[in-house]
VOBA-1610 file (N, C-alpha, C; in pm, whole numbers, padded with zeros to 5 digits, always signed):
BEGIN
Unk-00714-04008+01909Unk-00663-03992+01774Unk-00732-03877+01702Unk-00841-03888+01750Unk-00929-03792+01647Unk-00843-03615+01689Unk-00840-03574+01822Unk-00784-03479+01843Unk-00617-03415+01808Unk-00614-03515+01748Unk-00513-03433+01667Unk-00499-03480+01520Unk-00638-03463+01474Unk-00613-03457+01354Unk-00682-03290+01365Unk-00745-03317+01446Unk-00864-03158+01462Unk-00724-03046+01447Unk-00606-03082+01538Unk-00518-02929+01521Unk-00456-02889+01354Unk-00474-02741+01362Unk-00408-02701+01213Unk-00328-02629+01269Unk-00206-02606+01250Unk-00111-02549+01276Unk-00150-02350+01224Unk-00201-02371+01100Unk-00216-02283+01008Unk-00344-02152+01041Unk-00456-02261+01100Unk-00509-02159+01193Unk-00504-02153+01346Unk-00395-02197+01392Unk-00326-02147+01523Unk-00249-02000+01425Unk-00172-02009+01370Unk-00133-01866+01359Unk-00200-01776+01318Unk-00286-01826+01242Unk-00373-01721+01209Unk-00505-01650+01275Unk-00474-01727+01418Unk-00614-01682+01526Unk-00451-01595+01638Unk-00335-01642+01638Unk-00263-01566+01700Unk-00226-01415+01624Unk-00231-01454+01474Unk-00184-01314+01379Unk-00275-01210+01432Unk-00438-01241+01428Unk-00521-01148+01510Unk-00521-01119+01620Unk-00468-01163+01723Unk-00451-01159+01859Unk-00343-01028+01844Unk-00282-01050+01804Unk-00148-00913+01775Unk-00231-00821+01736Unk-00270-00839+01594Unk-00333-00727+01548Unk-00425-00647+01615Unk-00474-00736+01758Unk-00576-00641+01816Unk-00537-00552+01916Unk-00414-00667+01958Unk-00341-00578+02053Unk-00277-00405+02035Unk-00201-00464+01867Unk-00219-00332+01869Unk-00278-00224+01824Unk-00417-00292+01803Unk-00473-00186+01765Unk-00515-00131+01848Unk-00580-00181+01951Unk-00621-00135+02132Unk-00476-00033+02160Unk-00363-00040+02162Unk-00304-00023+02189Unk-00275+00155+02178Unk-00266+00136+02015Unk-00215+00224+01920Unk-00370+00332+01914Unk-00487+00290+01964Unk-00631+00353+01970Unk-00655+00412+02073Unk-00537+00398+02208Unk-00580+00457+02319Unk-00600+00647+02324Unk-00686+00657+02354Unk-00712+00850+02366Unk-00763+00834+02299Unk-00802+00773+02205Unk-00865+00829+02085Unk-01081+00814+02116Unk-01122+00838+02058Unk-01256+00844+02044Unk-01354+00717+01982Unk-01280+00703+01891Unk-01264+00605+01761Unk-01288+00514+01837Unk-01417+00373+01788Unk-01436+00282+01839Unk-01340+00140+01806Unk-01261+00100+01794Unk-01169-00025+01808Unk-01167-00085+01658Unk-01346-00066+01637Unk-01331-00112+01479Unk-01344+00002+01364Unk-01303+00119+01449Unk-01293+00248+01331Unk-01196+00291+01352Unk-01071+00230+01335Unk-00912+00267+01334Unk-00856+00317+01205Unk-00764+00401+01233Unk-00680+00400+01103Unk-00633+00325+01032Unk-00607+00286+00937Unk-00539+00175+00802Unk-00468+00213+00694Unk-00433+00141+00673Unk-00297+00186+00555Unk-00315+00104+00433Unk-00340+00142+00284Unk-00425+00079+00187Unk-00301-00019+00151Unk-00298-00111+00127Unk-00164-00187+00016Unk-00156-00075-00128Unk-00036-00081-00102Unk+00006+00009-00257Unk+00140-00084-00351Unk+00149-00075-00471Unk+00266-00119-00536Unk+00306+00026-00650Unk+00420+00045-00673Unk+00495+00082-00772Unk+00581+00004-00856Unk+00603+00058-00907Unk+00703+00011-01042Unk+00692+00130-01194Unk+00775+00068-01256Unk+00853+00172-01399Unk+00765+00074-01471Unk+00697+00182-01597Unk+00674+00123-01714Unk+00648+00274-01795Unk+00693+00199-01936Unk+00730+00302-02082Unk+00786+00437-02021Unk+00884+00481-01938Unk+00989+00577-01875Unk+00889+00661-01779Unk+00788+00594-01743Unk+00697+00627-01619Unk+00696+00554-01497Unk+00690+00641-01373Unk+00626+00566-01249Unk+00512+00544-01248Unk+00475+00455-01189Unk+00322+00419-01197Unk+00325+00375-01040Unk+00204+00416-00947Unk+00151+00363-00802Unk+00000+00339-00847Unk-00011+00208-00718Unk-00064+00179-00782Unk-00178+00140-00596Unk-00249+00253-00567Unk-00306+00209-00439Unk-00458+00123-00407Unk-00439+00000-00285Unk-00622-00030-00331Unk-00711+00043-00239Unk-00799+00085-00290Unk-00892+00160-00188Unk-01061+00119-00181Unk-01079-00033-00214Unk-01190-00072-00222Unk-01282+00037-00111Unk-01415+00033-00164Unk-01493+00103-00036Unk-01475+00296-00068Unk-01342+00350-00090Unk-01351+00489-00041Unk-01365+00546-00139Unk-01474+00650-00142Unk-01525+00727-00243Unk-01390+00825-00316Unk-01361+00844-00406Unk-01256+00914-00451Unk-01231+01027-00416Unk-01396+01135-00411Unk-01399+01264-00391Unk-01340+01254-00213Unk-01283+01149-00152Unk-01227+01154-00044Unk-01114+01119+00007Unk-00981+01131-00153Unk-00883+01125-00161Unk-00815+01233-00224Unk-00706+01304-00123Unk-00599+01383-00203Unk-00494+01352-00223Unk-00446+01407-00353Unk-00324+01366-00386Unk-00254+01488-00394Unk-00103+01551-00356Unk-00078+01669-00339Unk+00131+01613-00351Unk+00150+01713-00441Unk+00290+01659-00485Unk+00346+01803-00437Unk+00485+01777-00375Unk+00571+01915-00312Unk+00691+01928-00387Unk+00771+01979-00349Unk+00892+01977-00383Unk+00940+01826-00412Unk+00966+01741-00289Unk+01061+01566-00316Unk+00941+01519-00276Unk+00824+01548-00221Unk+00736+01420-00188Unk+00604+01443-00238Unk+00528+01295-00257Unk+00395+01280-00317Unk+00325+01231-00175Unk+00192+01284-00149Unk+00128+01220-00041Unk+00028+01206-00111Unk-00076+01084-00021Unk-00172+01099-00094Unk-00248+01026+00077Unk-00359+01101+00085Unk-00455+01137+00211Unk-00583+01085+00165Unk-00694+01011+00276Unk-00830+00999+00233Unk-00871+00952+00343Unk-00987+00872+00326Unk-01086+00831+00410Unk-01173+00740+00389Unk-01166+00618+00391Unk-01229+00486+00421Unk-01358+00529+00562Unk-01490+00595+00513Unk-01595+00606+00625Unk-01693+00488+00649Unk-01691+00489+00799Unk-01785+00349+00783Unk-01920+00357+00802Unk-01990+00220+00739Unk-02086+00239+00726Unk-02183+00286+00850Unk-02333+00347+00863Unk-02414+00372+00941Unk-02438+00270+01060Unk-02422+00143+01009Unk-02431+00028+01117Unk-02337-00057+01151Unk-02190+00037+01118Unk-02027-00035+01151Unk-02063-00080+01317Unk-02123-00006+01422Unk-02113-00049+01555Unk-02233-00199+01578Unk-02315-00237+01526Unk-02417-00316+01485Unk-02337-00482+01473Unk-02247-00454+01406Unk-02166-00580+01359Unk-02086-00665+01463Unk-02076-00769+01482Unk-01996-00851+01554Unk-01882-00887+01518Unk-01855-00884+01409Unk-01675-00928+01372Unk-01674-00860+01222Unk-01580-00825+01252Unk-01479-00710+01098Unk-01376-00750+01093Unk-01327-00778+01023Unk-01193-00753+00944Unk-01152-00639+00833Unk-01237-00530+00809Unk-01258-00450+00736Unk-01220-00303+00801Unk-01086-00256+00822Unk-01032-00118+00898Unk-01128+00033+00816Unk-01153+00150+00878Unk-01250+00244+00832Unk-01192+00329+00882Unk-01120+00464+00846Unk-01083+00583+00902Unk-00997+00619+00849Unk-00871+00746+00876Unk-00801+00785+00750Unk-00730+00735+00754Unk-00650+00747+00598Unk-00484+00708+00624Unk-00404+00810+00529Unk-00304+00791+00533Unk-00200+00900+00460Unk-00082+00786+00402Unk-00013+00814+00290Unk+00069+00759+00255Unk+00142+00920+00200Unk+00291+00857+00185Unk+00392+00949+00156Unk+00484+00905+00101Unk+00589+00911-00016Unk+00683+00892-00084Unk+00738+00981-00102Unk+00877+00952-00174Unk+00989+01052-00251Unk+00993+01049-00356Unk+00957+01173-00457Unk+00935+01137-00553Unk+01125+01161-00619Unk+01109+01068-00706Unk+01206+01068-00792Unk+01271+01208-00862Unk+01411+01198-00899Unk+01473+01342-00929Unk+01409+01324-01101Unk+01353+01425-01129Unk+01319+01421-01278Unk+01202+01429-01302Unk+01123+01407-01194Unk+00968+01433-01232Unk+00909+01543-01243Unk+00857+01583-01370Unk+00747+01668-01388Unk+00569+01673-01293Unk+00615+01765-01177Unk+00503+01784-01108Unk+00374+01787-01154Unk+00367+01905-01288Unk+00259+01933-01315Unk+00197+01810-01423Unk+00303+01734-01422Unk+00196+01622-01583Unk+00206+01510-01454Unk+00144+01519-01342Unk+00123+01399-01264Unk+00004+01384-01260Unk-00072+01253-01342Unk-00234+01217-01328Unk-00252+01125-01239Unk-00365+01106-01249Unk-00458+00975-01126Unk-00614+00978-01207Unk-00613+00819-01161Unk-00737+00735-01236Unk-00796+00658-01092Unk-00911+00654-01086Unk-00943+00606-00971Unk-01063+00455-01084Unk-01034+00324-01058Unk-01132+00277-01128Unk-01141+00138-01050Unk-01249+00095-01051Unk-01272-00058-00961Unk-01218-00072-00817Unk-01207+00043-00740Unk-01155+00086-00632Unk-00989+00056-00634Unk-00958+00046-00757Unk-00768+00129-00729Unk-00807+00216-00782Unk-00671+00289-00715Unk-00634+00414-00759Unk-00461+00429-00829Unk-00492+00469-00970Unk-00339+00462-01003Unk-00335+00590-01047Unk-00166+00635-01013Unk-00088+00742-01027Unk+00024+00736-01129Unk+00001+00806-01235Unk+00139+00772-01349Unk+00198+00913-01314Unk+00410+00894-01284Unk+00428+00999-01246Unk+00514+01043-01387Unk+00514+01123-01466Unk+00606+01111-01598Unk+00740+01100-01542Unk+00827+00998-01602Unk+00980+00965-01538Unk+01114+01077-01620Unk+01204+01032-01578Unk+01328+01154-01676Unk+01407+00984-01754Unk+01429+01041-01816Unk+01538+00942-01905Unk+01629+00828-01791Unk+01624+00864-01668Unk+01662+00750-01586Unk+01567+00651-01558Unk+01460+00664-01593Unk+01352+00534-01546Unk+01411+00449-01658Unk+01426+00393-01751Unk+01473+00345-01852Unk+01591+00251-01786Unk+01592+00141-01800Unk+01632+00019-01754Unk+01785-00008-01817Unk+01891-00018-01715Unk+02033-00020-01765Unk+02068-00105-01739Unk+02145-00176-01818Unk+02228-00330-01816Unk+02371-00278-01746Unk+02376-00357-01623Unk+02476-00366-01525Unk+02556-00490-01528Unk+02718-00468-01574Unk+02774-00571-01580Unk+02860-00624-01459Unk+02862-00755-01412Unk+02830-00840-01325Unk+03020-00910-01369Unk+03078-00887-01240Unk+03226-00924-01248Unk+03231-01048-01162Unk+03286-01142-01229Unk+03254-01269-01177Unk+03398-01340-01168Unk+03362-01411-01015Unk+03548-01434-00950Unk+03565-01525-01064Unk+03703-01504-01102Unk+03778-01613-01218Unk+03779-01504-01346Unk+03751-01404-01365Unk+03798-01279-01472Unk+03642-01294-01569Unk+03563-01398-01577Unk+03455-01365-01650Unk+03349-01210-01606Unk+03287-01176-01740Unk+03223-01091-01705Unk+03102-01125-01778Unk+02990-01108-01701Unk+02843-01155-01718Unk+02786-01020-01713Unk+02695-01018-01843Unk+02586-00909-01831Unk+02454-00946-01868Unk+02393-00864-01749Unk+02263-00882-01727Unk+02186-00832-01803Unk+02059-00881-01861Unk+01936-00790-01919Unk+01865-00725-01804Unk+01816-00603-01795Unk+01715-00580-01749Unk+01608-00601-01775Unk+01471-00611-01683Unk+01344-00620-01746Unk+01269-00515-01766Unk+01191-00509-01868Unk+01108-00391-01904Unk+01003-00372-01796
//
């Protein structure tokens, strides 16, 4: 009886979620130099519209700022850096903590002013306000509903 109260379903997947993840990271690391736990990573980022601005919004706990670029082109915003690990990253027995570069890339929106694009780096995010054009501004779309009613939506701010 006792042995199956011991099983969790919850960390069976979550000892298999890592099993993937290592796979491919072995995988995706082959040629490379880079020791298994100094792979590339990709930060979580969010966007969204607020007051007729884009705003991104990336986390970069750990990476010094002076080791992030941000570089806007014609249609796209990238933004490049480097998560370095520490002096005694090889020392350690288990990480969950990825160290090496990453790059992100978007499209920036039709209407943006290149040159009024800032960045704030504070508590290890990093946010990007991109100034928006009169289309960031939230439009009520009306909603045709079988039987001749017509429903309109609010947008949210």
């Amino acid at each position: 009886m006792r042995g199956l109260l011991g099983f969790n379903p919850l960390q069976e997947l979550a000892s298999w979620h890592r099993d993937i993840d290592e796979l491919f990271n072995r995988f995706f690391s082959l040629g490379r130099e880079e020791t298994p736990s100094v792979t590339a990573w990709m930060p979580a980022m969010e966007t969204f519209a607020k007051d007729g601005q884009y705003v991104i919004r990336l986390d970069l706990p750990g990476v010094d700022p002076k080791e992030v670029e941000i570089s806007a082109s014609e249609d796209r915003l990238t933004i490049r850096g480097e998560r370095k690990a520490p002096v005694d990253a090889d020392a350690r027995h288990y990480a969950e903590t990825c160290y090496g570069k990453f790059e992100r890339s978007l499209s920036l929106p039709a209407g943006v002013n290149r040159d009024k694009i800032t960045a704030k780096y504070e508590h290890g995010v990093l946010e990007i306000v991109l100034p928006g054009a009169a289309s960031v501004a939230a439009k009520k779309v009306p909603i045709e509903i079988a039987g001749g009613e017509t429903k309109r939506l609010e947008a949210a701010a």
